[in-house]
N, C-alpha and C positions, 0 to 999 in steps of 0.2 A: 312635299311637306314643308311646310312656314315653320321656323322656329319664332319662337314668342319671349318676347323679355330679354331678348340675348343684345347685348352692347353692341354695337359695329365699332368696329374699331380700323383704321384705315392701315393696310398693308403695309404704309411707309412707317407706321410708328411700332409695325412689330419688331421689322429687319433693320430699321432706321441706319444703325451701324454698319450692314451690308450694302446699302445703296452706294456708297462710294467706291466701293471696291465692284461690284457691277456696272457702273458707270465708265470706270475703267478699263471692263473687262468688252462691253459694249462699243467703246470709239477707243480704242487702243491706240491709233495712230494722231487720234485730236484729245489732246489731254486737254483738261479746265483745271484750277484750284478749285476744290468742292468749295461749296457756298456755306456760310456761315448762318446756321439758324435766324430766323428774323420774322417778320410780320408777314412776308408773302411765304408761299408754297415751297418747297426746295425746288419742285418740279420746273415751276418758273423764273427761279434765281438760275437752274441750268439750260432755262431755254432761253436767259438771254447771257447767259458766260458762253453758250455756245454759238449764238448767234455773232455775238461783239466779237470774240476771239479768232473763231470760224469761216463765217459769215455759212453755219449749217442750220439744221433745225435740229430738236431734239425731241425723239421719241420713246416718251416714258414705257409703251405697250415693248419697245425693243428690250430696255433695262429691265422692265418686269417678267420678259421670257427671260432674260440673264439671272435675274435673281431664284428664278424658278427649275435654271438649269444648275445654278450654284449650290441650292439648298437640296436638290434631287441627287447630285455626286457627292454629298456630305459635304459639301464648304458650309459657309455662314460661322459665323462668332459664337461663343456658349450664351451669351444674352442672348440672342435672336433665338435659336434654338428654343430655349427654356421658354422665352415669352411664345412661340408658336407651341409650345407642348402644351401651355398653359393653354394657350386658345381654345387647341384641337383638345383638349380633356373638358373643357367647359362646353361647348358645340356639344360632345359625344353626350354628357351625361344630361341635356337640355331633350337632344334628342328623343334617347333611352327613356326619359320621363313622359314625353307625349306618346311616343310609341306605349308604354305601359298603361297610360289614361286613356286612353282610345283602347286598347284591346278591353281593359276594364268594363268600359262603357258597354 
């Protein structure tokens, strides 16, 4: 089933504030200073703090199992929370209404 009309919205802008503490939680032994918002990607600011610092690569899909196993054991910030309730309640009721227009039909 296609949802219709619904925003995307990119993962990192829901948890935004959990990325660094995932980051952390992901190279515990190779720390960076998290990167400071800017015109490139954060994903990119940390693949070259990790590289320069390092001399490692950095794997977003590792940090996004981390954030996925943070937010799954109750971690994450009350902002991130909230903005994923927010998501998951806008999805559901996008859902419910094509599910309901089709049976209609």
């Amino acid at each position: 089933m296609r949802l219709k009309n619904v925003h995307v919205l990119n993962y990192r802008s829901v948890v935004d504030s959990d990325i660094s503490s995932a980051v952390v939680a992901t190279y515990p032994a190779q720390t960076v200073i998290a990167p400071e918002d800017g015109r490139a990607k954060r994903t990119k600011l940390y693949e070259l703090a990790y590289k320069t610092a390092h001399g490692i690569g950095f794997s977003k899909r590792r940090v996004g199992e981390t954030v996925k196993r943070l937010l799954g054991s109750g971690g994450g910030d009350e902002a991130s929370l909230a903005t994923l309730q927010q998501l998951t309640t806008a999805i559901w009721e996008r859902l419910r209404a094509q599910v309901s227009a089709q049976a209609q039909a």
